[in-house]
C-alpha positions, 0 to 999 in steps of 0.5 A, a space after each residue: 240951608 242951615 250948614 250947607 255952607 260949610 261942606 267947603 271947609 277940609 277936616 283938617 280945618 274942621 278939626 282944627 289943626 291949622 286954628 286949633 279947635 276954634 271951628 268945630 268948637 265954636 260950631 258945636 257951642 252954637 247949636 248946643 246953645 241954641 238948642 239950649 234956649 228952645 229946650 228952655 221955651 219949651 220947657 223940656 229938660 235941657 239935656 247933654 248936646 250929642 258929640 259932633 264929630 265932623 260937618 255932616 253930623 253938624 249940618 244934620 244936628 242943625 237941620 234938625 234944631 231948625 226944625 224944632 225952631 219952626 215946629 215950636 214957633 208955628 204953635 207959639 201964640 202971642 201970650 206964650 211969648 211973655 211966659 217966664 223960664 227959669 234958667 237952668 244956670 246961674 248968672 252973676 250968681 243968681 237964677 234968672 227968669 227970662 221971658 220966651 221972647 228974650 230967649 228967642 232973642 238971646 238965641 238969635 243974637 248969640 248965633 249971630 255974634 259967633 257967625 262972625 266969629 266964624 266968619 273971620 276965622 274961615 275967611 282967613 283961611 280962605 273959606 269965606 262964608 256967603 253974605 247974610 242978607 236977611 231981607 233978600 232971606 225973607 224975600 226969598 222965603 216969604 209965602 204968597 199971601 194974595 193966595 190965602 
């Protein structure tokens, strides 16, 4: 479950007081991102991410763009993944336009690249997160096809 492995880590850790604002920064810069990216697929107005002040309000807020991922991902076709978005920041200086998949990925990929990050950061502390194994993940979670 999104966040649940970070009930573990103390406040002072959260916050940054032995790693300076690394943990609770790099945290709200991953969900504020991937937020970001669905907001774009979805062709919502980006807004401001919330202040999350402490790991509750982390694992809620990530519990909550989980759910917009699966509720925007369980409506999606094939076609509407190679739709283009405009995105709303300039890189290189230029405005781009990425396909939805491309997002997708860059959202993936993104979360990945700093869940590393963290993951060195909160072992040296002595918080090791769980090992990600995404195919046991996908065993775990896959439905009973033969029941369909």
């Amino acid at each position: 479950e999104r966040g649940r492995a970070l009930g573990f880590l103390s406040a002072a850790a959260y916050a940054g007081q032995s790693t300076g604002p690394f943990v609770s920064g790099l945290l709200t810069h991953m969900l504020a991102c991937e937020k970001m990216f669905l907001d774009i697929c979805r062709e919502i107005p980006v807004g401001e991410p919330p202040q999350l002040n402490n790991i509750s309000q982390i694992s809620e807020y990530w519990q909550k763009i989980g759910q917009e991922y699966e509720d925007y991902l369980s409506t999606c076709q094939e076609s509407d993944l190679l739709v283009e978005h405009r995105l709303p920041f300039q890189l290189k200086g230029v405005h781009h336009q990425l396909k939805t998949c491309e997002l997708l990925t860059q959202a993936i990929i993104h979360s990945v690249h700093h869940r590393g990050e963290l993951s060195i950061v909160l072992t040296n502390l002595g918080y090791p997160l769980p090992t990600l194994d995404i195919i046991l993940w996908m065993i775990d979670n896959r439905q009973d096809i033969s029941s369909i």
